[in-house]
PDB file with SEQRES, HELIX, SHEET and CRYST1 records, atoms N, CA, C and O in Angstrom:
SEQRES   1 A   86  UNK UNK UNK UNK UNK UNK UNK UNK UNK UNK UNK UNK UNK          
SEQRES   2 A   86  UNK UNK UNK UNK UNK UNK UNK UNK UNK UNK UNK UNK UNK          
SEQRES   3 A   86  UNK UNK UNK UNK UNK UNK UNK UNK UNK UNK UNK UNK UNK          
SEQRES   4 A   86  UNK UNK UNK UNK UNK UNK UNK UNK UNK UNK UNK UNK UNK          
SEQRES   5 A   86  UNK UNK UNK UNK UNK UNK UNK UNK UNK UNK UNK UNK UNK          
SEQRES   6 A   86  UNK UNK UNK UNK UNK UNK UNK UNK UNK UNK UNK UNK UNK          
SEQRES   7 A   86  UNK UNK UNK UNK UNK UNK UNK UNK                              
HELIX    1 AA1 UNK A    2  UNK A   17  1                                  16    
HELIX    2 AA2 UNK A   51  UNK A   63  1                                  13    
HELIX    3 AA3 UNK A   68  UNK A   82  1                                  15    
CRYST1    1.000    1.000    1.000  90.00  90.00  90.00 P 1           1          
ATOM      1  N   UNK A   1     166.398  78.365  99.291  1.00  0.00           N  
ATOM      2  CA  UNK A   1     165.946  77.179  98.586  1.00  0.00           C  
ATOM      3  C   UNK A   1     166.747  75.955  99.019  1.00  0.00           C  
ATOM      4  O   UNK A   1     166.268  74.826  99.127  1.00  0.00           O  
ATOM      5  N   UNK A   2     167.902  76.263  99.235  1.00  0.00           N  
ATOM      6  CA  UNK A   2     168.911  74.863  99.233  1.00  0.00           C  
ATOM      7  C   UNK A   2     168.168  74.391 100.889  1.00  0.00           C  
ATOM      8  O   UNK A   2     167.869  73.239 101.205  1.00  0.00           O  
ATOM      9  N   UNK A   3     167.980  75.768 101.851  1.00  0.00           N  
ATOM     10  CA  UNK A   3     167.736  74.936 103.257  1.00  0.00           C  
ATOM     11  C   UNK A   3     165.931  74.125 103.303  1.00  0.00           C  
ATOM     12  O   UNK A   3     165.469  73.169 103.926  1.00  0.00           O  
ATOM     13  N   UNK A   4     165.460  74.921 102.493  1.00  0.00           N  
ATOM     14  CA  UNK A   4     164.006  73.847 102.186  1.00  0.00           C  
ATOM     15  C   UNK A   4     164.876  72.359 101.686  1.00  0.00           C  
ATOM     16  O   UNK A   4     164.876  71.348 102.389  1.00  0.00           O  
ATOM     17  N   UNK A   5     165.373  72.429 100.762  1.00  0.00           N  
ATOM     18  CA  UNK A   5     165.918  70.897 100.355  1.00  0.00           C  
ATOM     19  C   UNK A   5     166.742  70.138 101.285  1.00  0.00           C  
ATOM     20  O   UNK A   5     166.439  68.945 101.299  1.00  0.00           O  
ATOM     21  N   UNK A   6     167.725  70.478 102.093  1.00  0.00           N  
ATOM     22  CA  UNK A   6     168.311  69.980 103.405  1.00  0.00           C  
ATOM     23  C   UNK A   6     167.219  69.624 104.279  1.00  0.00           C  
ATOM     24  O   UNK A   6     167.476  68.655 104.993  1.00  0.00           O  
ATOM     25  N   UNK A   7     165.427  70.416 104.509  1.00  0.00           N  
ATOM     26  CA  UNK A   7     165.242  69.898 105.416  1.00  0.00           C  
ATOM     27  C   UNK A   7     164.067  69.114 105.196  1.00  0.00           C  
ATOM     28  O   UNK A   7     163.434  68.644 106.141  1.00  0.00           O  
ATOM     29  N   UNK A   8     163.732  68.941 103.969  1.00  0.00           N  
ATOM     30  CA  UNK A   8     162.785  68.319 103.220  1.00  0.00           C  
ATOM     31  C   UNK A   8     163.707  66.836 102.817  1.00  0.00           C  
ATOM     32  O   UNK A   8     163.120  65.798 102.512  1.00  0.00           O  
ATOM     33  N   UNK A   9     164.929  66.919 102.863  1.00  0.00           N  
ATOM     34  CA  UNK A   9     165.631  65.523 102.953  1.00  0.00           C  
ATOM     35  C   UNK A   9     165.850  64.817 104.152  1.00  0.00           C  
ATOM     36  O   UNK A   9     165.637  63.617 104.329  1.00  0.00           O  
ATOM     37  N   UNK A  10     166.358  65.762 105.095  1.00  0.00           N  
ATOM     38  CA  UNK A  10     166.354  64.938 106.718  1.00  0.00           C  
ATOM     39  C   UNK A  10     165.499  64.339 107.321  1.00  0.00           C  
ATOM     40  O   UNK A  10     165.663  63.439 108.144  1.00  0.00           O  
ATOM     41  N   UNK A  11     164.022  65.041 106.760  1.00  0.00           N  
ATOM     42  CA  UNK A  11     162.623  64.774 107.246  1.00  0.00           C  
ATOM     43  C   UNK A  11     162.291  63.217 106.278  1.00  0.00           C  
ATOM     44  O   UNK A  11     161.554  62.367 106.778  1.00  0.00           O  
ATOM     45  N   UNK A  12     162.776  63.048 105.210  1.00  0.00           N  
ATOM     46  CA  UNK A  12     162.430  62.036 104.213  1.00  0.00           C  
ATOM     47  C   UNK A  12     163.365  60.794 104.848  1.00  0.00           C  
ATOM     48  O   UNK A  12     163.076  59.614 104.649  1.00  0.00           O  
ATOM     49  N   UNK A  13     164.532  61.222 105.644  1.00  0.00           N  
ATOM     50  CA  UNK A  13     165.351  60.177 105.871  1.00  0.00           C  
ATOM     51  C   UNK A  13     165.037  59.613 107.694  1.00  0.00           C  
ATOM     52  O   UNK A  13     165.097  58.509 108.235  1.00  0.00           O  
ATOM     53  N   UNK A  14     164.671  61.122 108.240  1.00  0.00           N  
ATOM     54  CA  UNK A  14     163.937  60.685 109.582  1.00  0.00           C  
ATOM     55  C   UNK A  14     162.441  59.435 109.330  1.00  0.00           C  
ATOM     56  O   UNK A  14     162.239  58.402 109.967  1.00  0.00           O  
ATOM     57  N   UNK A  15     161.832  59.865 108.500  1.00  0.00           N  
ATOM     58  CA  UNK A  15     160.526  59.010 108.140  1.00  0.00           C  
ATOM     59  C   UNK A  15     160.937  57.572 107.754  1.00  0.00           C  
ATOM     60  O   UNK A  15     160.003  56.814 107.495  1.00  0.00           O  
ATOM     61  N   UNK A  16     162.077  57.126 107.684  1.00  0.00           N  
ATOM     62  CA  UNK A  16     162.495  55.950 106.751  1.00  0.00           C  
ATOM     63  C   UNK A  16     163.125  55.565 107.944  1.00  0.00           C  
ATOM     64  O   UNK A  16     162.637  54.447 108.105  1.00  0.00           O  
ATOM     65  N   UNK A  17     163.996  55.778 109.021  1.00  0.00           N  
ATOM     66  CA  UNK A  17     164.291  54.888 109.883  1.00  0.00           C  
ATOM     67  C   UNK A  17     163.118  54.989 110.825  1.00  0.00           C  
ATOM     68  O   UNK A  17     163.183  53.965 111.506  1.00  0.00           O  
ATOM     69  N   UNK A  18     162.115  55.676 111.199  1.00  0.00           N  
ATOM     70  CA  UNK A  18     161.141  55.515 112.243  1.00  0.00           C  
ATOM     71  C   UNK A  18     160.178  54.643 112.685  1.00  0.00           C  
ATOM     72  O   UNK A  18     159.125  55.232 112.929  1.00  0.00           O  
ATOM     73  N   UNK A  19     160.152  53.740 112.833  1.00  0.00           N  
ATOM     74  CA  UNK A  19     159.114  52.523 112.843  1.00  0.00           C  
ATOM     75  C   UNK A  19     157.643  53.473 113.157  1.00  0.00           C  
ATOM     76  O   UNK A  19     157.543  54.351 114.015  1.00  0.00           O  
ATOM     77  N   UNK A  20     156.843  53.133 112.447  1.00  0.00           N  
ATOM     78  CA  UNK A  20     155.308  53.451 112.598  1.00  0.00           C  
ATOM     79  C   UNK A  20     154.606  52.865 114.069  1.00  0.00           C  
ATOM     80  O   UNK A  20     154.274  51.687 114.200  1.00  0.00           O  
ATOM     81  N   UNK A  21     154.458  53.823 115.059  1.00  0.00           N  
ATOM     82  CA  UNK A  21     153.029  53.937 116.179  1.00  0.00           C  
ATOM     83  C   UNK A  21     152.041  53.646 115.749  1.00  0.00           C  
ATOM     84  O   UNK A  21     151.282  54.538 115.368  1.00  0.00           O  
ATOM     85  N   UNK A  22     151.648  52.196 115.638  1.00  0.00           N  
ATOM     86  CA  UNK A  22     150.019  52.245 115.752  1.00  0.00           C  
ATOM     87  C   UNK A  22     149.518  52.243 116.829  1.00  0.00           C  
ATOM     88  O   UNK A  22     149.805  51.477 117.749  1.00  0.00           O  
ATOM     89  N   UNK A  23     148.430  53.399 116.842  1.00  0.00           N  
ATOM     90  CA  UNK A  23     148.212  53.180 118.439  1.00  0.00           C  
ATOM     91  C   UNK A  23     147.081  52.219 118.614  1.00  0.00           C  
ATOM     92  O   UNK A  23     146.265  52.056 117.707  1.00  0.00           O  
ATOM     93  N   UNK A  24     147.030  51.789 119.374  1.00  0.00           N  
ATOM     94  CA  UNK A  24     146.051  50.623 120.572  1.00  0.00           C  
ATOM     95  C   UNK A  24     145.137  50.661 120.895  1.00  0.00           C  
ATOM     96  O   UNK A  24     145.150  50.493 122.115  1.00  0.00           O  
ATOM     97  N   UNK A  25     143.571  50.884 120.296  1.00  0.00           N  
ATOM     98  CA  UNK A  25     142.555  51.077 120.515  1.00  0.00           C  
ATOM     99  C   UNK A  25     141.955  49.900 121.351  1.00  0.00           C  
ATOM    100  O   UNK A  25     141.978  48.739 120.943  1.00  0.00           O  
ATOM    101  N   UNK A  26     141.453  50.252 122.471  1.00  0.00           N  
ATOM    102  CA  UNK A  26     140.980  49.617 123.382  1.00  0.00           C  
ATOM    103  C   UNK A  26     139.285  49.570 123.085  1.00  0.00           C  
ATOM    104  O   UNK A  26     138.699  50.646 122.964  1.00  0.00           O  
ATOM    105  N   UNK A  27     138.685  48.554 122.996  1.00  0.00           N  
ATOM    106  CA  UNK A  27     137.573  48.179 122.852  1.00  0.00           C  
ATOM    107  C   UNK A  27     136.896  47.760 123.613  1.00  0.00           C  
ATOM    108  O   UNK A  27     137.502  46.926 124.285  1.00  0.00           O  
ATOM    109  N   UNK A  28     135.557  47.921 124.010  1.00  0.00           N  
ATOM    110  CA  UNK A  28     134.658  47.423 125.562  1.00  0.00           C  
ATOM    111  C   UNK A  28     133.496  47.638 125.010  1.00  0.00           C  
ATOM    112  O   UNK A  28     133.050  48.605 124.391  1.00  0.00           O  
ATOM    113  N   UNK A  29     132.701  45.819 125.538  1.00  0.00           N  
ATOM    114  CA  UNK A  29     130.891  46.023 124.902  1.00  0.00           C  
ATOM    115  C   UNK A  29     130.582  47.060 125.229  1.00  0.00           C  
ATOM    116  O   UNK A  29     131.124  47.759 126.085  1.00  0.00           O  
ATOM    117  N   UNK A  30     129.386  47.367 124.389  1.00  0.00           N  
ATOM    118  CA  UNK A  30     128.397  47.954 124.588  1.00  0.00           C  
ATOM    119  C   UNK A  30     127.534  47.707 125.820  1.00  0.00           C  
ATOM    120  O   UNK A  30     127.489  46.511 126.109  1.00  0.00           O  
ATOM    121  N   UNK A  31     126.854  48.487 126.606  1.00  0.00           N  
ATOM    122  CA  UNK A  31     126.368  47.868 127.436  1.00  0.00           C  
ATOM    123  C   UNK A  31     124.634  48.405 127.124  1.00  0.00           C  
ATOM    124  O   UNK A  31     124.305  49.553 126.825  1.00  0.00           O  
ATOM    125  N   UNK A  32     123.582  47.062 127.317  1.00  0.00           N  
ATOM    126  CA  UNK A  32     122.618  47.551 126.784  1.00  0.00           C  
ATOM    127  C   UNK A  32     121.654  48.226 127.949  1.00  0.00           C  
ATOM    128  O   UNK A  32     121.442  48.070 129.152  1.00  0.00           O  
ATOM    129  N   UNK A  33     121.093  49.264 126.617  1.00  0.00           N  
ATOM    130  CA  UNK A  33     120.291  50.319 127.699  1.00  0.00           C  
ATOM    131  C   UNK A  33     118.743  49.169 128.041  1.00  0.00           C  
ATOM    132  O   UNK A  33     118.116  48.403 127.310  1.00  0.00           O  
ATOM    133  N   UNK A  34     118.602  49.565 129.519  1.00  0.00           N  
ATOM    134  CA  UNK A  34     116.760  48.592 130.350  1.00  0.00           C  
ATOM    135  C   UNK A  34     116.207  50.114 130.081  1.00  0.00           C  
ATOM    136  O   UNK A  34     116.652  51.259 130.011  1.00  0.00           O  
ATOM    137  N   UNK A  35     114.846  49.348 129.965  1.00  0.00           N  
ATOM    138  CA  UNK A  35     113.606  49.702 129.794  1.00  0.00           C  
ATOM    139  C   UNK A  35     113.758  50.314 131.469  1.00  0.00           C  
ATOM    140  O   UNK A  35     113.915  49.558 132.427  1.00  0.00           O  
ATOM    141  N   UNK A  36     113.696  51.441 131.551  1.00  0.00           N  
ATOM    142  CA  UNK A  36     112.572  51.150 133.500  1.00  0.00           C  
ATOM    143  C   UNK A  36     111.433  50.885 133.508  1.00  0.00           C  
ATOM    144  O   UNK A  36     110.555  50.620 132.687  1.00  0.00           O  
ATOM    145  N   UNK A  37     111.565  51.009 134.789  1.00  0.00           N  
ATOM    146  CA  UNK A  37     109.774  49.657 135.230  1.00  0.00           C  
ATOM    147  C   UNK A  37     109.008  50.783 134.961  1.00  0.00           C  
ATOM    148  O   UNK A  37     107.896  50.474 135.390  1.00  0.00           O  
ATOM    149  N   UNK A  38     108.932  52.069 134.438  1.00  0.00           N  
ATOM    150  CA  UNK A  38     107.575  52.957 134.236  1.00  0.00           C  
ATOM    151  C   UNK A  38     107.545  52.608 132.580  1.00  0.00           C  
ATOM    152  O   UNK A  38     106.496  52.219 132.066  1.00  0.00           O  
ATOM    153  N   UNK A  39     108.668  52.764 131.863  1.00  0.00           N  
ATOM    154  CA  UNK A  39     108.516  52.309 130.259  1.00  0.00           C  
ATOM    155  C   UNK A  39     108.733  51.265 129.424  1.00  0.00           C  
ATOM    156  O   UNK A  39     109.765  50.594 129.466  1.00  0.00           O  
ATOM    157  N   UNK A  40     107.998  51.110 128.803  1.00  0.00           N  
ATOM    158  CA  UNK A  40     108.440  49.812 128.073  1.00  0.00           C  
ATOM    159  C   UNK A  40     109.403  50.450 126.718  1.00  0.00           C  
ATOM    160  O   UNK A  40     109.290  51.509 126.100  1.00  0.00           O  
ATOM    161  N   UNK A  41     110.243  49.463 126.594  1.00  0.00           N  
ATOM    162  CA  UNK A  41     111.023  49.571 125.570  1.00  0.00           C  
ATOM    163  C   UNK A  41     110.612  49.813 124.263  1.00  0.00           C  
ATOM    164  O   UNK A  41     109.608  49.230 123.853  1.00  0.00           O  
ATOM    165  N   UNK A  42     111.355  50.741 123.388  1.00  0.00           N  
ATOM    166  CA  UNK A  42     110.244  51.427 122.444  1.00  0.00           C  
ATOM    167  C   UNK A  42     111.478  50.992 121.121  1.00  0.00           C  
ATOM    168  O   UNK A  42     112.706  50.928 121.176  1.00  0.00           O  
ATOM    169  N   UNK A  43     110.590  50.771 120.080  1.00  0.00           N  
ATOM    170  CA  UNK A  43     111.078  50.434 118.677  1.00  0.00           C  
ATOM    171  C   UNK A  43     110.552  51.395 117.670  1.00  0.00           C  
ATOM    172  O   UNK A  43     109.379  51.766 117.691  1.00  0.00           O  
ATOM    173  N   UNK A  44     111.549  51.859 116.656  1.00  0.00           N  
ATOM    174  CA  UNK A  44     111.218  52.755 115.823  1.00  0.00           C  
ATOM    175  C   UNK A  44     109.980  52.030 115.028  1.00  0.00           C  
ATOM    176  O   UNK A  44     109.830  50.813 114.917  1.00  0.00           O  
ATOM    177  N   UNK A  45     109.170  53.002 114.527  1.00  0.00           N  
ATOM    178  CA  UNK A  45     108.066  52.317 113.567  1.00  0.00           C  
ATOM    179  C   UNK A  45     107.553  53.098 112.374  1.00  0.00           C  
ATOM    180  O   UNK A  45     106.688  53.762 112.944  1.00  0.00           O  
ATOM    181  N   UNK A  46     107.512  53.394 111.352  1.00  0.00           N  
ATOM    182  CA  UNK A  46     108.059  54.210 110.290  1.00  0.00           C  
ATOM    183  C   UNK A  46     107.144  53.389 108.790  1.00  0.00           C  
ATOM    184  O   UNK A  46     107.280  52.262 108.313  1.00  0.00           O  
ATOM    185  N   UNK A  47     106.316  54.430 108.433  1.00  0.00           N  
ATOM    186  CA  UNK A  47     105.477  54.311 107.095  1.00  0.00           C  
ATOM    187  C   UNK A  47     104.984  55.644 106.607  1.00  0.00           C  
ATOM    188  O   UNK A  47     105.087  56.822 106.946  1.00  0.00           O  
ATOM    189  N   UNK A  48     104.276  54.786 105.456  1.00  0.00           N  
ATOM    190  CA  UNK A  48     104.059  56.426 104.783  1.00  0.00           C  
ATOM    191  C   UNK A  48     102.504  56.664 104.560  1.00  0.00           C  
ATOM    192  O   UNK A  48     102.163  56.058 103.544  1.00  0.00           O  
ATOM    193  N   UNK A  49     101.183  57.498 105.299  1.00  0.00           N  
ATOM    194  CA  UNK A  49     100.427  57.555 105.402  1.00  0.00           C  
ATOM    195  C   UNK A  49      99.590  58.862 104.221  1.00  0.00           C  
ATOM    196  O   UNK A  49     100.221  59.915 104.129  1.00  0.00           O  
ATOM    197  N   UNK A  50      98.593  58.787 103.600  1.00  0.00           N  
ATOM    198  CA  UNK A  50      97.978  60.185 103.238  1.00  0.00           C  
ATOM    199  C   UNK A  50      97.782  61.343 103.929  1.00  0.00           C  
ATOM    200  O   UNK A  50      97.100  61.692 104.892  1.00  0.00           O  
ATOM    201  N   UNK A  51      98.840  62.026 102.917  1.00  0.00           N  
ATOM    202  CA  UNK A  51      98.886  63.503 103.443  1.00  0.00           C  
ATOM    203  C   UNK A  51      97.401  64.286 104.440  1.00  0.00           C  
ATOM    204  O   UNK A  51      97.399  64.879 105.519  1.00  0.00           O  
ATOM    205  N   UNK A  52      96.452  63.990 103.629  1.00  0.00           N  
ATOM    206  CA  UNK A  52      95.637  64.540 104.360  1.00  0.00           C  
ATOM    207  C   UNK A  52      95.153  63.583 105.909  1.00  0.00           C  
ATOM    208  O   UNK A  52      94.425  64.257 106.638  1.00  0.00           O  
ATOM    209  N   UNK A  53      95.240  63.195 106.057  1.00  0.00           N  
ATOM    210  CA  UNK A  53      95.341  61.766 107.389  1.00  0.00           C  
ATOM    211  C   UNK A  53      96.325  62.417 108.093  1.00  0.00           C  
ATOM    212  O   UNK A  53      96.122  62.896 109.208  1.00  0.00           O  
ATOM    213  N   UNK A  54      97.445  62.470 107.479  1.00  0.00           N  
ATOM    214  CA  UNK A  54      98.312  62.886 108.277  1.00  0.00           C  
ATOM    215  C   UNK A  54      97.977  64.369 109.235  1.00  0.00           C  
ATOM    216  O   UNK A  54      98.100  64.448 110.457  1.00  0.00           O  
ATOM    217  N   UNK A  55      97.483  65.594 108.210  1.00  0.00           N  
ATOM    218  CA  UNK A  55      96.654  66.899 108.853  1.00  0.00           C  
ATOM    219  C   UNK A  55      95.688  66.722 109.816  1.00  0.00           C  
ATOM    220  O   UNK A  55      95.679  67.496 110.773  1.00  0.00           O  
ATOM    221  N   UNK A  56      94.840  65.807 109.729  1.00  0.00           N  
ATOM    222  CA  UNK A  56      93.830  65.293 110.618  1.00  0.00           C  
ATOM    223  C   UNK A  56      94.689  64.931 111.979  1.00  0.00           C  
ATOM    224  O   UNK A  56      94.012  65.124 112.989  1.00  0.00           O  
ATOM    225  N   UNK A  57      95.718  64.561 112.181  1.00  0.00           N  
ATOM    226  CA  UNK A  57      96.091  63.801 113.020  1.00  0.00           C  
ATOM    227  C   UNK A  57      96.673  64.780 113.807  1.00  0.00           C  
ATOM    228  O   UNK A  57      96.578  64.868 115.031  1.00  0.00           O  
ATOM    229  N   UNK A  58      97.457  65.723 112.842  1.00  0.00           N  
ATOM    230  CA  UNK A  58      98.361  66.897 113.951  1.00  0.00           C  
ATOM    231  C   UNK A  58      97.113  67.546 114.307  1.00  0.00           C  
ATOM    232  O   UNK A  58      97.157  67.829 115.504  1.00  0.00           O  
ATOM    233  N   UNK A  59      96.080  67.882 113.804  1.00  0.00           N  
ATOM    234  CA  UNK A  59      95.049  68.845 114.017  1.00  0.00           C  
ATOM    235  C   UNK A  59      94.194  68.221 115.333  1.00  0.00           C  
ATOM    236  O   UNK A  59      94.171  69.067 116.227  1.00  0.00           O  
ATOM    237  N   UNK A  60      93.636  67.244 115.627  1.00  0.00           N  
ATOM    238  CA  UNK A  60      93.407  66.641 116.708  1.00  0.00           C  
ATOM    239  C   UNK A  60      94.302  66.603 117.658  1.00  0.00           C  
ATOM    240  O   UNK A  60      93.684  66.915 118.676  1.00  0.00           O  
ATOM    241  N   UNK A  61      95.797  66.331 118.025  1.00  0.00           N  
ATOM    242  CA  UNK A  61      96.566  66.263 118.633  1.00  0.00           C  
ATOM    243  C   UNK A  61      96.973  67.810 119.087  1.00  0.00           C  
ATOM    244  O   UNK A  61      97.601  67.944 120.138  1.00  0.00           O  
ATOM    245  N   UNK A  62      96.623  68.959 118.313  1.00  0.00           N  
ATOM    246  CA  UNK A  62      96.347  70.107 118.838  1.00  0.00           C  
ATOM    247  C   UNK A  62      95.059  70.343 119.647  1.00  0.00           C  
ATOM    248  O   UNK A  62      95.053  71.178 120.551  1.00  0.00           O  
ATOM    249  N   UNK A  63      94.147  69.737 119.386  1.00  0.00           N  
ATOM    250  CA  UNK A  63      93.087  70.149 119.920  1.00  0.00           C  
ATOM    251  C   UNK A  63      92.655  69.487 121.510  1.00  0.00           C  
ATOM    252  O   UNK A  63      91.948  69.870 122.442  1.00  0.00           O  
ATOM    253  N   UNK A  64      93.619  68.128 121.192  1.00  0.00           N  
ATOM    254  CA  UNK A  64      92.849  67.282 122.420  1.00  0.00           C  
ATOM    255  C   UNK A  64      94.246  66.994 123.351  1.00  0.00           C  
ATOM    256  O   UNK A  64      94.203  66.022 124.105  1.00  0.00           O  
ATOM    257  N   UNK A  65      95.517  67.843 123.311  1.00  0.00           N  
ATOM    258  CA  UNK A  65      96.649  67.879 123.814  1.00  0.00           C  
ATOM    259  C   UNK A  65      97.456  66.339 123.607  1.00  0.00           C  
ATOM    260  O   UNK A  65      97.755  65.786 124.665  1.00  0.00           O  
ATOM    261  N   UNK A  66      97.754  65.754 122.564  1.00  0.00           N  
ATOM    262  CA  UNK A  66      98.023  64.451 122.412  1.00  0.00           C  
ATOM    263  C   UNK A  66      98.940  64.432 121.417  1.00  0.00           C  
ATOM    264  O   UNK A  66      98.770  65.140 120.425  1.00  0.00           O  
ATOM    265  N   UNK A  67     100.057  63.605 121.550  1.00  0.00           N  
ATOM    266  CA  UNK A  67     100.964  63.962 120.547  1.00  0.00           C  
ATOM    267  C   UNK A  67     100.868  62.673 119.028  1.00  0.00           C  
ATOM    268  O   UNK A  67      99.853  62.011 118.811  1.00  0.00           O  
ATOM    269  N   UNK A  68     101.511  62.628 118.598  1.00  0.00           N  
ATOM    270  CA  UNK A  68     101.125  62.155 117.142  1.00  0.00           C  
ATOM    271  C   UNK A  68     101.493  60.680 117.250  1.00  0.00           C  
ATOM    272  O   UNK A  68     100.960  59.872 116.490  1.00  0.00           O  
ATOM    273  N   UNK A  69     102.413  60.284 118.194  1.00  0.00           N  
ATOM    274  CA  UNK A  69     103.353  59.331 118.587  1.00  0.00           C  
ATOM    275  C   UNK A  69     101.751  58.966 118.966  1.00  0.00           C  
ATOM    276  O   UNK A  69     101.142  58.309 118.122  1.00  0.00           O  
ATOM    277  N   UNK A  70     101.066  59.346 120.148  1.00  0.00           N  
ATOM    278  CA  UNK A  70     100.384  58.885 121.616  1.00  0.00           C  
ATOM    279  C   UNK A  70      99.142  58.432 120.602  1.00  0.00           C  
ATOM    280  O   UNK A  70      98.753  57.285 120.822  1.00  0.00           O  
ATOM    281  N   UNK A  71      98.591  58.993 119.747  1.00  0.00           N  
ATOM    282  CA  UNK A  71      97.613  59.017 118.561  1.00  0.00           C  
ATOM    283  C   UNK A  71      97.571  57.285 118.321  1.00  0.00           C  
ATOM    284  O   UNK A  71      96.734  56.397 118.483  1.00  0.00           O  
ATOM    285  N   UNK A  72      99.347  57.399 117.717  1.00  0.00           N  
ATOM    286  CA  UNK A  72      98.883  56.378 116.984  1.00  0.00           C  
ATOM    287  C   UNK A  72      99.268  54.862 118.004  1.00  0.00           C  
ATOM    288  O   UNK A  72      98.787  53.737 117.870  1.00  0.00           O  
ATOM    289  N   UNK A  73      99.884  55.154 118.610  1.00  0.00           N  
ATOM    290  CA  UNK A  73      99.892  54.022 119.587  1.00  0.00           C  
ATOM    291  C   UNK A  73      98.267  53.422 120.346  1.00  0.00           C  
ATOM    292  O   UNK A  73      97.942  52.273 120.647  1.00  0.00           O  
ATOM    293  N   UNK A  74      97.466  54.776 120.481  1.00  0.00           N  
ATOM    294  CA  UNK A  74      96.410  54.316 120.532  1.00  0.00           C  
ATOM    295  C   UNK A  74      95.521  53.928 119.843  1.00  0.00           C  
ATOM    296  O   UNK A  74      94.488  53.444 120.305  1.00  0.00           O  
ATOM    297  N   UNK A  75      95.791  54.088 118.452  1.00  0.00           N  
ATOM    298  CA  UNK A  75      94.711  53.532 116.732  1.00  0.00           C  
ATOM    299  C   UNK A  75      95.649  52.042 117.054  1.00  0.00           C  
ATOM    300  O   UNK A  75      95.168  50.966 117.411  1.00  0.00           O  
ATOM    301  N   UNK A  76      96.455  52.213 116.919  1.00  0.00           N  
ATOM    302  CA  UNK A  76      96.671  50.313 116.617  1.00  0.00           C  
ATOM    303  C   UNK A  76      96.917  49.501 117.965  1.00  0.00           C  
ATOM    304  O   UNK A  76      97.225  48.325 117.771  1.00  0.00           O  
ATOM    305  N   UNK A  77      96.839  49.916 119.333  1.00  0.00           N  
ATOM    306  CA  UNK A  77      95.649  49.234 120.441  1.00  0.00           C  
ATOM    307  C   UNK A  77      94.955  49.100 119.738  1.00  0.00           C  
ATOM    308  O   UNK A  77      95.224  48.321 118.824  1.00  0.00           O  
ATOM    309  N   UNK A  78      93.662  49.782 119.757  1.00  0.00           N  
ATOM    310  CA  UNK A  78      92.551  49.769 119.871  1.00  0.00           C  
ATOM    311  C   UNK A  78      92.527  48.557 118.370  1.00  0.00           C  
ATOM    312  O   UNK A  78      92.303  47.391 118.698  1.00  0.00           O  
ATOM    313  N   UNK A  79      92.684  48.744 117.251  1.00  0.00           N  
ATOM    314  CA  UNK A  79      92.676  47.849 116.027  1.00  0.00           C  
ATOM    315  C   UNK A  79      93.397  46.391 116.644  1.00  0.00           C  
ATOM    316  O   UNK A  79      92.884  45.426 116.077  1.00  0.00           O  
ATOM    317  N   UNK A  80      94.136  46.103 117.354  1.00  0.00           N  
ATOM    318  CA  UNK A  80      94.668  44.978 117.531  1.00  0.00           C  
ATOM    319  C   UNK A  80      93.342  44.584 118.690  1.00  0.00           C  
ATOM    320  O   UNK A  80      92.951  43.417 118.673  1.00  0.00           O  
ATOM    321  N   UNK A  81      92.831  45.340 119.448  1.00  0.00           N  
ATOM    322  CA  UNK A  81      91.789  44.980 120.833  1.00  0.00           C  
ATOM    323  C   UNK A  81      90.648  44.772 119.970  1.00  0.00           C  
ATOM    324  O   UNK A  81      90.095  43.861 120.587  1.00  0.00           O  
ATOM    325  N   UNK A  82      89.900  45.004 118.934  1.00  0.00           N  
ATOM    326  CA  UNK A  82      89.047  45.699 118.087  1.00  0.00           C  
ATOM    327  C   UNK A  82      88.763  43.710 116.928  1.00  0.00           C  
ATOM    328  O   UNK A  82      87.714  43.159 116.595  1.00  0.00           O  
ATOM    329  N   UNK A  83      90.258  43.277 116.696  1.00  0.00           N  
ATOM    330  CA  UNK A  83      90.654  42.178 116.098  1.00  0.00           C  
ATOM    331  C   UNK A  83      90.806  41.322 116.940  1.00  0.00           C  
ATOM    332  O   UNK A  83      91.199  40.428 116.190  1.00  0.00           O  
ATOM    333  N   UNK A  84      90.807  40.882 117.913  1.00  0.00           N  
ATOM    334  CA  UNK A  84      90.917  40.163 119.035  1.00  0.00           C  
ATOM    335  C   UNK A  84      92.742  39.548 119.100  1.00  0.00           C  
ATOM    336  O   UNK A  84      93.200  38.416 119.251  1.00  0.00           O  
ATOM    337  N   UNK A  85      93.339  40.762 118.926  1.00  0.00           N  
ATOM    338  CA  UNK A  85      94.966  40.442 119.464  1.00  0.00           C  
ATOM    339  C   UNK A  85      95.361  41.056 120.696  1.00  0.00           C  
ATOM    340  O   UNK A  85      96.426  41.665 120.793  1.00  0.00           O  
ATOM    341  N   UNK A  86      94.455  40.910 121.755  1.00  0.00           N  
ATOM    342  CA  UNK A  86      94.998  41.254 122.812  1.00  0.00           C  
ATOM    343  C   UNK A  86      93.804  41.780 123.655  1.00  0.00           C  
ATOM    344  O   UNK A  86      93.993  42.211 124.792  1.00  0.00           O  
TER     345      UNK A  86                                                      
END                                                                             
């Protein structure tokens, strides 16, 4: 017991003269990710549609090899071409 307390004191008196290491975190921009010339740069796009819409959509995208993403990128073309935005 007494050498736990001898070394639980040396350690309390080492900590008190030791000046504190902060270390030096080095920081560098970000560098931003390009589009390549085959893709255009893509933005998350996120809502909440009827469940059953939603079944329709995976169920076609099974049937006609098209993914759910490709679906809807092509419903809102076509609605913006459809409205005369483009």
């Amino acid at each position: 017991m007494d050498d736990y307390k001898r070394k639980l004191g040396s350690l309390a008196e080492k900590i008190k003269k030791e000046t504190p290491q902060t270390p030096i975190q080095q920081v560098l921009p970000v560098k931003p990710m390009l589009a390549s010339t085959t893709d255009l740069a893509e933005v998350r796009f996120n809502n909440w549609i009827p469940r059953d819409l939603k079944r329709k959509i995976k169920a076609y995208g099974v049937q006609h090899d098209i993914t759910q993403k490709g679906i809807t990128i092509r419903a809102l073309q076509d609605f913006l071409k459809n409205n005369g935005q483009n």
